[in-house]
N, C-alpha and C positions, 0 to 999 in steps of 0.2 A: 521401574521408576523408583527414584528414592522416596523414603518413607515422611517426607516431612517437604513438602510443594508450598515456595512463598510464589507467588502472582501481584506482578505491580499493576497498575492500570485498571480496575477491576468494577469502576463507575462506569466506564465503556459496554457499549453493549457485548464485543467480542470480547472484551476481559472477563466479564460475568458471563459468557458463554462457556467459557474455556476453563473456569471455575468447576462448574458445575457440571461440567466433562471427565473432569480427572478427578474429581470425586468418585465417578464408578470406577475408576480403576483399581482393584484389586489389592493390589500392592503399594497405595498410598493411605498412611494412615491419621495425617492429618494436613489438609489448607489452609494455608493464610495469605486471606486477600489484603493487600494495601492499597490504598487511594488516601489523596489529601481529601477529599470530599464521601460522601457516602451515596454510595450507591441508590438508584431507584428500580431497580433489578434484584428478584430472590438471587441469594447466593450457596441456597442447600443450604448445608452442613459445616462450609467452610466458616474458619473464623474471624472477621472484619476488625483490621487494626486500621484508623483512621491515622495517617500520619503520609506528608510531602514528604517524597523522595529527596525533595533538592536539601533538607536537611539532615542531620548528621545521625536519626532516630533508628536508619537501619543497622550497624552496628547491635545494636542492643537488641531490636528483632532478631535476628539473625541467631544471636547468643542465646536471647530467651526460650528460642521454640526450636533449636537446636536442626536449621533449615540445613538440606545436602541437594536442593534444586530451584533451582531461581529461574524464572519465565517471565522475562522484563517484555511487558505488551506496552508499556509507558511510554512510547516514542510515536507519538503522532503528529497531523498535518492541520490539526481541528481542534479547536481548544473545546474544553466543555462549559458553557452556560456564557459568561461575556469575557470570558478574560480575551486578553488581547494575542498579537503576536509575542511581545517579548514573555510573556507567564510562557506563551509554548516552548519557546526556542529553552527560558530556562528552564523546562520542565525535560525537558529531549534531551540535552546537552548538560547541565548542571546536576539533573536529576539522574544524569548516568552515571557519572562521576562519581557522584555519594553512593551510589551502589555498587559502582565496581571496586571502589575504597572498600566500604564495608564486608563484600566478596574478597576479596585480598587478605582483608585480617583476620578468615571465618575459616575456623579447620576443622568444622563439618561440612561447607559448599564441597560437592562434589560435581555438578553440575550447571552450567549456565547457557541460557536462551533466549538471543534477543530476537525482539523483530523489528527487520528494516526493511530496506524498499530499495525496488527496481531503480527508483529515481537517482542511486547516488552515479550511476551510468549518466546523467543527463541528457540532453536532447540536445543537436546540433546537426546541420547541414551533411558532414562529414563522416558520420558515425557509422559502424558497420551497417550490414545488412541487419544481423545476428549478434547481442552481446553475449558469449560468454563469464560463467565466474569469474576470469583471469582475463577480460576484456578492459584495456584501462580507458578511460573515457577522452576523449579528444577534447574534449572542453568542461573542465570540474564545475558542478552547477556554484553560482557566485552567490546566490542566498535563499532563505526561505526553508521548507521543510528540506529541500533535498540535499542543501547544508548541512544542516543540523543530522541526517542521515549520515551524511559521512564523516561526520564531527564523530560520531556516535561509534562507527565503526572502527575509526581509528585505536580512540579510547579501549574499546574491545580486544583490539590486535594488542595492543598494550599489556593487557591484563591477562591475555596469552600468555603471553610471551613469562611474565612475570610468576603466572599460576601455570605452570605446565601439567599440573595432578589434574586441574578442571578439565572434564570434556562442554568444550565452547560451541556452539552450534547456532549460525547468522544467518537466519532467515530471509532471503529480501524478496518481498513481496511484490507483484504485480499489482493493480488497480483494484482494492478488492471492492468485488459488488455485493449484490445480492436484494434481497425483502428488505432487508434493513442496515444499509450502507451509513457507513461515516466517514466523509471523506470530502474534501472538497472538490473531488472528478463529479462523484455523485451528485453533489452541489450544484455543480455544472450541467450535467444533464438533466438535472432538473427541471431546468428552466425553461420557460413556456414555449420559447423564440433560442435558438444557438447560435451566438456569434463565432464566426467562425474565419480563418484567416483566408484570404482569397488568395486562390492560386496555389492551394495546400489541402493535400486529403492524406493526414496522417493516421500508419498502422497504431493500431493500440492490441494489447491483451487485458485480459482478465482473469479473477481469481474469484472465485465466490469464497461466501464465510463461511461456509459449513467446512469448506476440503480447507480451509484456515486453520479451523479448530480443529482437525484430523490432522494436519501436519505436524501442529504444536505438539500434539499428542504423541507423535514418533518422536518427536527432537526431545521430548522433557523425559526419555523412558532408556532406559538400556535398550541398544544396539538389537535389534533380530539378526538371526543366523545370516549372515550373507552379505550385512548390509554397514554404511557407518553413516554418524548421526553426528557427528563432528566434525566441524569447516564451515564451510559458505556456499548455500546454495539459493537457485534461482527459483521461486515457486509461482507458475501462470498456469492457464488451463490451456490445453492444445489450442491452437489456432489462433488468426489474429482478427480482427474488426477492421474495417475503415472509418472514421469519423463521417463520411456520407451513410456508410451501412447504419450508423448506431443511430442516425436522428430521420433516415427512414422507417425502420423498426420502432422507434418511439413516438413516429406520426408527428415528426416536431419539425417545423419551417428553419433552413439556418441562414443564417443573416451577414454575409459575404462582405470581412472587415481590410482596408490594405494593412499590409505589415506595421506602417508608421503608424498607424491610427488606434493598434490593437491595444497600445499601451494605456491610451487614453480611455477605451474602451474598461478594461481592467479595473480602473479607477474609479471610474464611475460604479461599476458593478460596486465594488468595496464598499462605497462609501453609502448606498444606499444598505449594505449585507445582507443580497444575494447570494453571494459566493466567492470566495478566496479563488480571484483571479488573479494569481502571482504570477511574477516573471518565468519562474520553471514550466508554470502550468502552459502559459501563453507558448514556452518551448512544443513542451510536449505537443499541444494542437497543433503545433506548424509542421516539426520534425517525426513526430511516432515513437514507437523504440519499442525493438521486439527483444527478448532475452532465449535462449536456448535454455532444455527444461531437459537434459539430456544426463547432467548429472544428479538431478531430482529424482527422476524414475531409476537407474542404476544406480546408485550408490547410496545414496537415502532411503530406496525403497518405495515411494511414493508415488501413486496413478491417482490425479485429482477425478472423481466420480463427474466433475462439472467440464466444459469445453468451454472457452472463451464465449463463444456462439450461447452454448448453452446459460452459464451466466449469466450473458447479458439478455437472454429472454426472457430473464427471472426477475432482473431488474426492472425492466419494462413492463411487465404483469402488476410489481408492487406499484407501480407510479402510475397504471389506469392511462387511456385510450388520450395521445397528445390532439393538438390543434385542429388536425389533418390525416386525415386516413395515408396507411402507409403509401400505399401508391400514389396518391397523387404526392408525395412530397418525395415517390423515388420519379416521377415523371420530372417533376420540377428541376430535381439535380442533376438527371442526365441532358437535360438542353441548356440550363447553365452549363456545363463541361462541355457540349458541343461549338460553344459560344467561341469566334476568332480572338483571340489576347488583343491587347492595345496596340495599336500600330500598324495591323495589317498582317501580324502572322496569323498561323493557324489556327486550328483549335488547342486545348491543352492535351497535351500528349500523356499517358501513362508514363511510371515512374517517380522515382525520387524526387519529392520538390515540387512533383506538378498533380492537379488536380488527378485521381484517379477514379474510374468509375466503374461500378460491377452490376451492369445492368439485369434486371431482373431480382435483384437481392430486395429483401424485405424484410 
């Protein structure tokens, strides 16, 4: 790893994880964390320069502390304390800019790391089974974080292209969970009661934040023998979830919304701040989306310690015992899915699009 580690994002609780992570490493001899805000989280040893990405302050960081690794955790779905959507979007998008500028003009960066997310795949009807790195999405998500994600990535590919000396290294993250999740999925399972779209049992994966901070930690360091740390890779924990598995396992009742109504549903949530029930999100519930982890393990080098499964048992441990004992709220969901559709067909069949159910799961 190079000798001189800047970290954006670093008020986040995975920013000050990951902080405080590469601190023990060996071969870094000094951190500096930036946030526009300050942290409520020890940060070790590292040095805390308070200053907004979206303005033009990293240049001069850059120069002053003579930085050769940049690990941009800056790009999130959840604003911290009240700011709204647009502080996010400009924090994501704006705030990459000024840093990929700033990176551009720096001829000590030797290295850069961002992190993004599975979501710039978005969710649709149509979508493969399996996204691949090099899988193009059948329907580019139209706003919100998952935008702003690939607004994000472009920028990146840009700055490629332009810095060919940088090894560039795109992270996209899966749903991350864990004891202490930030995210507005989390947000969502949180909630006492899951609304949930009728006629839809979508896959999801998982990523916990420990194999998060393990990941960053390969991608911000020189290459191990075998391996390369440079490109775009997919990062989930083996296996997938069904959205009936997740709110069995949480003991939590889900609340069976139609399609036309989930918007309104959304809304409502917001306006009360519950939780960031966005149009992507409302994707995701209906459609799923699984990513193949194929080129993470071979060519990255990386076996996450955690399983989807496992994960999200972690999750549910930190968030204590839901409404309803698991069983009875897996009994509940397999006689709704036995239930005839409207009109006189059948029951709901397994598969794409239609409720699925794996009885016996808890």
């Amino acid at each position: 790893m190079g000798k001189v580690v800047l970290v954006t994002g670093v008020a986040r609780q995975l920013g000050g994880r990951f902080v405080r992570r590469v601190q023990r490493d060996p071969g870094v001899d000094r951190v500096i964390a930036v946030d526009a805000v300050a942290p409520a989280h020890p940060l070790g040893e590292a040095e805390f320069v308070r200053a907004d990405i979206r303005q033009s302050a990293l240049a001069r960081i850059l120069a002053e502390y003579a930085v050769d690794t940049v690990v941009h955790l800056d790009v999130s779905g959840k604003a911290l304390g009240t700011a709204g959507r647009t502080a996010i979007k400009e924090t994501n998008v704006i705030g990459t800019m000024q840093l990929l500028g700033a990176c551009q003009k720096s001829p000590t960066v030797q290295r850069l790391v961002v992190k993004s997310s599975t979501s710039v795949y978005g969710s649709a009807s149509r979508d493969p089974a399996v996204f691949t790195e090099t899988t193009p999405p059948k329907s580019l998500p139209s706003g919100g974080f998952a935008k702003d994600a690939v607004e994000v990535e472009g920028y990146v590919r840009g700055f490629a292209r332009r810095r060919p000396d940088v090894a560039v290294c795109v992270l996209r993250f899966a749903n991350i969970l864990g004891p202490r999740p930030d995210s507005p999925l989390a947000d969502y399972l949180s909630l006492p009661v899951l609304p949930t779209v009728f006629g839809y049992d979508p896959r999801l994966q998982f990523v916990h934040e420990d194999d998060v901070v393990d990941v960053l930690g390969i991608a911000a360091r020189e290459p191990r023998r075998g391996t390369l740390n440079s490109g775009t890779f997919n990062i989930a924990g083996e296996g997938v979830l069904l959205l009936s598995q997740c709110s069995r396992r949480l003991g939590k009742p889900t609340v069976p919304v139609l399609l036309p109504a989930v918007t309104w549903v959304g809304s409502a949530l917001r306006t009360i701040g519950m939780t960031d029930f966005s149009p992507e999100q409302i994707r995701l519930l209906t459609h799923g989306r699984v990513v193949s982890t194929v080129q993470m393990r071979e060519t990255l080098g990386f076996r996450p310690e955690f399983t989807t499964a496992a994960t999200f048992a972690e999750f549910a441990r930190s968030r204590g015992p839901g409404l309803l004992p698991p069983e009875t709220v897996g009994r509940a969901v397999d006689r709704l899915a036995e239930l005839p559709l409207p009109g006189g067909a059948g029951p709901r069949e397994r598969g794409t699009g239609a409720v699925q159910t794996t009885h016996g799961a808890r």
